[in-house]
C-alpha positions in Angstrom: -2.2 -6.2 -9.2 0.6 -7.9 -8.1 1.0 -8.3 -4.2 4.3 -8.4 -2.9 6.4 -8.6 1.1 8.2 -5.9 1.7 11.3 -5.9 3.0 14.6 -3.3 2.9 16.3 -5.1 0.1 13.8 -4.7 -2.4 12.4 -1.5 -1.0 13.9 1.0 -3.0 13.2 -1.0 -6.7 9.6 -0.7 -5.8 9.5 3.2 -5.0 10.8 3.0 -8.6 8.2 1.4 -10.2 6.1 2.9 -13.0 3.4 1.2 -11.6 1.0 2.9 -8.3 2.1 1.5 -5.4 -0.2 0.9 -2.6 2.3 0.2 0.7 0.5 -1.4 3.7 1.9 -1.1 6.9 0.0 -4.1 9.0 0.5 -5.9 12.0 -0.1 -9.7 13.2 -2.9 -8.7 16.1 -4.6 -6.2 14.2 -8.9 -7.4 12.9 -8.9 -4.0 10.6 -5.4 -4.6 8.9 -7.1 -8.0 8.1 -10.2 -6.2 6.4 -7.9 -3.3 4.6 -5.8 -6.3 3.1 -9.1 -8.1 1.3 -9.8 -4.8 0.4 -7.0 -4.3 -1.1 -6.8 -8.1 -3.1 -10.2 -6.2 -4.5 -7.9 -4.3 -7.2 -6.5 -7.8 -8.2 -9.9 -8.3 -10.1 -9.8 -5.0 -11.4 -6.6 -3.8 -12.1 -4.5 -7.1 -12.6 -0.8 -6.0 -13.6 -2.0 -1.9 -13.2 -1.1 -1.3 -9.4 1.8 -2.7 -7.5 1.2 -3.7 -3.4 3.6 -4.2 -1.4 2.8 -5.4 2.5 5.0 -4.2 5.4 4.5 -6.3 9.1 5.3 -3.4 11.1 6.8 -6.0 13.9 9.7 -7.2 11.4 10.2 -3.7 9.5 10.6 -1.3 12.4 13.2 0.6 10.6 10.8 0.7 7.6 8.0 1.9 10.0 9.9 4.6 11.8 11.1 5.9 8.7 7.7 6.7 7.1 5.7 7.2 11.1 3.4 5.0 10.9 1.8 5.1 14.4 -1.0 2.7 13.8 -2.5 0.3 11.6 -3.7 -0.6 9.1 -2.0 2.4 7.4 -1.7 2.7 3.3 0.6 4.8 1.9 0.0 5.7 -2.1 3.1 6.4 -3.9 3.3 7.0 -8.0 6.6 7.5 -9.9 8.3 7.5 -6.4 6.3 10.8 -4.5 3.8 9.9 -2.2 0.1 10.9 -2.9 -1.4 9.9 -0.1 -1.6 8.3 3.6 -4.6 6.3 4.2 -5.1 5.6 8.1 -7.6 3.0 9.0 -9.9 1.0 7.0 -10.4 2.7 3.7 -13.1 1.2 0.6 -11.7 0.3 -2.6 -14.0 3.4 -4.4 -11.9 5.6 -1.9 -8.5 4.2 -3.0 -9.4 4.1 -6.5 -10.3 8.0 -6.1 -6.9 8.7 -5.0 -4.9 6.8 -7.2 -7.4 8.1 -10.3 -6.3 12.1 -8.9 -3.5 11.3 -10.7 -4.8 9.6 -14.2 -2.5 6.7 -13.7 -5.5 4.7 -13.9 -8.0 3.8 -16.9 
């Protein structure tokens, strides 16, 4: 896994990515966005160079937030080959990402 900041400029070169792409959309005084993020550095062990995260501070990407609605966080959104597959709001466990990602056989 490789984790990776967000931001507008290299937004748009991730959505490309042949990669899944796990987006979380966190903010500075949030406990669960803390517990969703170790979650997600789980995959590292698994799935090294396999899935793509990129995290989004909702406080310095508001156009980034708006855009997709995120209302609260921690919220996850799961994109492959640029659609999105799924919105993941709250905490969620790595068997329950995995699942969704897997839907698509992008994963071994």
């Amino acid at each position: 896994m490789m984790k990776v900041t967000v931001t507008e400029k290299n937004f748009s070169d991730m959505l490309k990515s042949s990669q899944p792409l796990l987006l979380h959309f966190w903010s500075d005084f949030c406990g669960p966005c803390k517990v969703q993020s170790r979650v997600l550095g789980q995959m590292d062990d698994k799935y090294r160079d396999a899935v793509l995260v990129g995290d989004i501070n909702t406080q310095n990407h508001p156009d980034l937030t708006e855009a997709f609605g995120i209302r609260s966080t921690p919220t996850v959104l799961v994109f492959y080959e640029g659609k999105l597959l799924a919105r993941l709001t709250g905490v969620h466990t790595l068997n329950k990402i995995e699942e969704i990602i897997s839907k698509e056989g992008v994963l071994d």
